[in-house]
GUTIMAR-20110 format. One record per atom (N, C-alpha, C, O, CB): x, y, z. Coordinates in steps of 0.1 Angstrom, whole numbers, plus 5000, padded with zeros to 4 digits. Atoms other than C-alpha are relative to their C-alpha. Glycine has a CB too. Example, Ala and Ser with C-alpha at 12.3 -4.5 7.8 and 13.67 -1.06 7.14 Angstrom:
GUTIMAR-20110
500949885000
512349555078
500950125000
501950125007
499050005012
499149895000
513749895071
499250115008
499750225009
500450054986
This chain:
GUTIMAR-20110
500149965014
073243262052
501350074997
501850165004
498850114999
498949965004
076343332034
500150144993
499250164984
500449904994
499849875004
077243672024
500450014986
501549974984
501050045008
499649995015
077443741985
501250085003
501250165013
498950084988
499149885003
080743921976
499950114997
498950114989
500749974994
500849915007
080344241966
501350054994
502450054998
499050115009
499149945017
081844391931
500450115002
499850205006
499150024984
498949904999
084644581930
499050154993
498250164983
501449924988
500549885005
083544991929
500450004982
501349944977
500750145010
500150015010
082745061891
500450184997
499850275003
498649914996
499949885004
084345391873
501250065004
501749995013
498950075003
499049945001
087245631874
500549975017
501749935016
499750154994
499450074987
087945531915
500349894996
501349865002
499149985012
500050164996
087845191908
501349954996
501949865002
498949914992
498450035004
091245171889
500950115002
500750224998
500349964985
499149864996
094245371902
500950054989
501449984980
501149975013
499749835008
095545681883
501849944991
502749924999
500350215019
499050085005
098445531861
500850184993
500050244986
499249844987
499249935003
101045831852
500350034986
501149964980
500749975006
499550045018
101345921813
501250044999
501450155004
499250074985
498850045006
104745861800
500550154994
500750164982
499849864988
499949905008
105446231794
501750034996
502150074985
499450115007
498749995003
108946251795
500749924990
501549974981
500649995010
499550095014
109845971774
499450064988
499950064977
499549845001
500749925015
107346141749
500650095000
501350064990
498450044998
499449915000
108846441753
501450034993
501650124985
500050015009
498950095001
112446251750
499950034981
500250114972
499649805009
500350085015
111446091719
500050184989
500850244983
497749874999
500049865012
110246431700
500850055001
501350054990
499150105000
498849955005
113046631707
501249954994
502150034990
500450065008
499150075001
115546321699
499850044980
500650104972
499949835009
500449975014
113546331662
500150094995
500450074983
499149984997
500349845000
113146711660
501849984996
502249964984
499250125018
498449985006
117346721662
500149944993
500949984985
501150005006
498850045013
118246471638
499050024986
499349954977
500749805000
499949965011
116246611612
500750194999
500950244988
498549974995
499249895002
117746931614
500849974988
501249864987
500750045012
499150015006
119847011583
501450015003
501850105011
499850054992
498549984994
123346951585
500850164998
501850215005
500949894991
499549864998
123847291573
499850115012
500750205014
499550044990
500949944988
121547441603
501349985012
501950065019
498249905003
499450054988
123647241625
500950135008
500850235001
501049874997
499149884992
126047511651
500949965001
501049855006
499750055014
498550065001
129847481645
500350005012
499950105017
501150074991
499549944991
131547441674
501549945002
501649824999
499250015010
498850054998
135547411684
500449845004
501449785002
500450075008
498850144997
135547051698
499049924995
497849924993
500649945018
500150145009
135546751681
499049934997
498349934987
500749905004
500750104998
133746501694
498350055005
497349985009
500949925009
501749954992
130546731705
498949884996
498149825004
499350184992
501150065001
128346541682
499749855005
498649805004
499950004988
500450154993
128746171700
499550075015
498650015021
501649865001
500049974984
128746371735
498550055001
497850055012
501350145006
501449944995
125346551726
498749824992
497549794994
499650234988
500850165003
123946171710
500049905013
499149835015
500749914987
500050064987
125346021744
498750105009
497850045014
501950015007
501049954989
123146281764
498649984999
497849975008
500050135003
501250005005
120346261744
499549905003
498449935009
500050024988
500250105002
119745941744
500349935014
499649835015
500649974989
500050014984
120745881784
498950065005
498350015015
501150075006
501849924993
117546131791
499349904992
498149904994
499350224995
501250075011
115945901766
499749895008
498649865012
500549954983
500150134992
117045591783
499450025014
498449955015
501649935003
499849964988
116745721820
498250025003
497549975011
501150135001
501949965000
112645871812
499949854997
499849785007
498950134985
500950125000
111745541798
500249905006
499449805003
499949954990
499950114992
113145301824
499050045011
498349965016
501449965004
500649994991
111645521849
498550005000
497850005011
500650085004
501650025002
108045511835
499349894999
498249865005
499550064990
500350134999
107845201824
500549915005
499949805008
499849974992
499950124988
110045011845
500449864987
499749764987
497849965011
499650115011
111344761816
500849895009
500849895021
501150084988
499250114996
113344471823
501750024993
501850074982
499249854993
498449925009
117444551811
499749934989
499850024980
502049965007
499450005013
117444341779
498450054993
498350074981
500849844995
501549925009
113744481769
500650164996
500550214986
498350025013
499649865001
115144821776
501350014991
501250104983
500250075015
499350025013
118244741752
499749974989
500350024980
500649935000
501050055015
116244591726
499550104995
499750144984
498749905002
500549875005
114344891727
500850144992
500650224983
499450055011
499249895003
117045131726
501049974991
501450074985
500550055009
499150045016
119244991700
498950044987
499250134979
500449804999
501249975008
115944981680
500250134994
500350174982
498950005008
500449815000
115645361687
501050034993
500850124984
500050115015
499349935007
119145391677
500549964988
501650004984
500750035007
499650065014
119545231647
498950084995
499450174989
500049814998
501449955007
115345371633
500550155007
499550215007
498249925005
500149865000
116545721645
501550074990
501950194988
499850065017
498549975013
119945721620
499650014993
499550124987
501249914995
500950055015
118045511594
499450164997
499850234988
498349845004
500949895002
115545821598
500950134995
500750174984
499150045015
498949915004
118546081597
500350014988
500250134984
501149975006
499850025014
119346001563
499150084992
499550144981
499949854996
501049945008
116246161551
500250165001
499950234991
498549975006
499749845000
117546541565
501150014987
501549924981
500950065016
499149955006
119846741543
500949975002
501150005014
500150094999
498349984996
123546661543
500049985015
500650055023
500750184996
499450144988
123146371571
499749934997
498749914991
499949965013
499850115004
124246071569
499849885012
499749915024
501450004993
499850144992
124245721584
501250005012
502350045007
500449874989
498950044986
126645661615
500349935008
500149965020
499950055007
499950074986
127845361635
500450095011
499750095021
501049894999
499549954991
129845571654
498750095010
498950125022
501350084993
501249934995
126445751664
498849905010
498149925020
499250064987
501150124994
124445431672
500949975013
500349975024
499749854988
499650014988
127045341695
499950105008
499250095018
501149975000
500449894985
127345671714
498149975006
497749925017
500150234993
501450044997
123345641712
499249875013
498349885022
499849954986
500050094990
123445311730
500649985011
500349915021
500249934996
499150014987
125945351753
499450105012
499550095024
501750054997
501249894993
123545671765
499049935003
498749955015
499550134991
501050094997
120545421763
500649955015
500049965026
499749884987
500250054988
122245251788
500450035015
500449985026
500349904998
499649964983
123645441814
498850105002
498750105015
501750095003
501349954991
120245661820
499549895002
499349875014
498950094993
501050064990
118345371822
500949915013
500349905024
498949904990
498950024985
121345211849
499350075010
498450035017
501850084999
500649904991
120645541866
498949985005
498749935016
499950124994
501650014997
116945541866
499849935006
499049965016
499249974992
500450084992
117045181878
500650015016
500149975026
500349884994
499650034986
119345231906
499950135012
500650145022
501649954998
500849894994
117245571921
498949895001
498449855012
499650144991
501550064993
114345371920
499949875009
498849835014
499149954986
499750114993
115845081938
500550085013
499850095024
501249894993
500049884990
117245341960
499050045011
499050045023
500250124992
501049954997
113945481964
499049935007
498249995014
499550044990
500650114998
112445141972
500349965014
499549945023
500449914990
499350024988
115045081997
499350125015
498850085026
501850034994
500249914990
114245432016
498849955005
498849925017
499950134996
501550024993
110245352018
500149895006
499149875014
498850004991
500050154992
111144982031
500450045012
499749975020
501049874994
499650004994
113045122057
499450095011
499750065023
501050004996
501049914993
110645382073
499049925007
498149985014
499250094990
């Protein structure tokens, strides 16, 4: 007599515990939160170029959480983040006294892609250690 299979356990055991995406959410709201700030609000400060250096970082934690949560593929994760940085300029426009910026989208992107770089090559890293144990 042949043995029926028996059905996978039913209910919160039965599928494993999937991580929510907090940091990228996180990411995302403070990236939106600063560029509506008014430009008047904004904090003067002596060097130049601060505002591409704090859109490069921003946007490197941005890239860096969302490769590492979801694990993208590189031109998904470019696609996305150009996206982000082109719809979070576009959005900019709507604060007080700011404006549109290539020069922003690029820093933006160039941050997109070296966190998620990073991200991927810890987690390949990371991959490597547990293979080797």
């Amino acid at each position: 007599m042949a043995q029926r299979p028996q059905a996978p356990p039913a209910g919160p055991a039965a599928t494993p515990r999937r991580r929510l995406p907090w940091a990228s959410v996180v990411m995302t709201a403070v990236i939106v939160t600063a560029l509506m700030i008014p430009g008047p609000d904004l904090p003067k400060v002596g060097f130049n170029g601060i505002d591409l250096l704090v859109h490069l970082c921003l946007f490197g934690a941005w890239g860096a959480a969302v490769q590492w949560e979801w694990a993208l593929r590189g031109w998904q994760q470019l696609l996305i983040g150009a996206a982000f940085a082109v719809g979070t300029e576009t959005l900019q426009t709507l604060a007080v006294q700011r404006t549109f910026s290539v020069s922003d989208i690029v820093a933006d992107f160039v941050g997109v892609s070296l966190g998620a770089a990073l991200a991927w090559a810890v987690r390949q890293r990371s991959r490597q250690a547990v293979e080797q144990r």
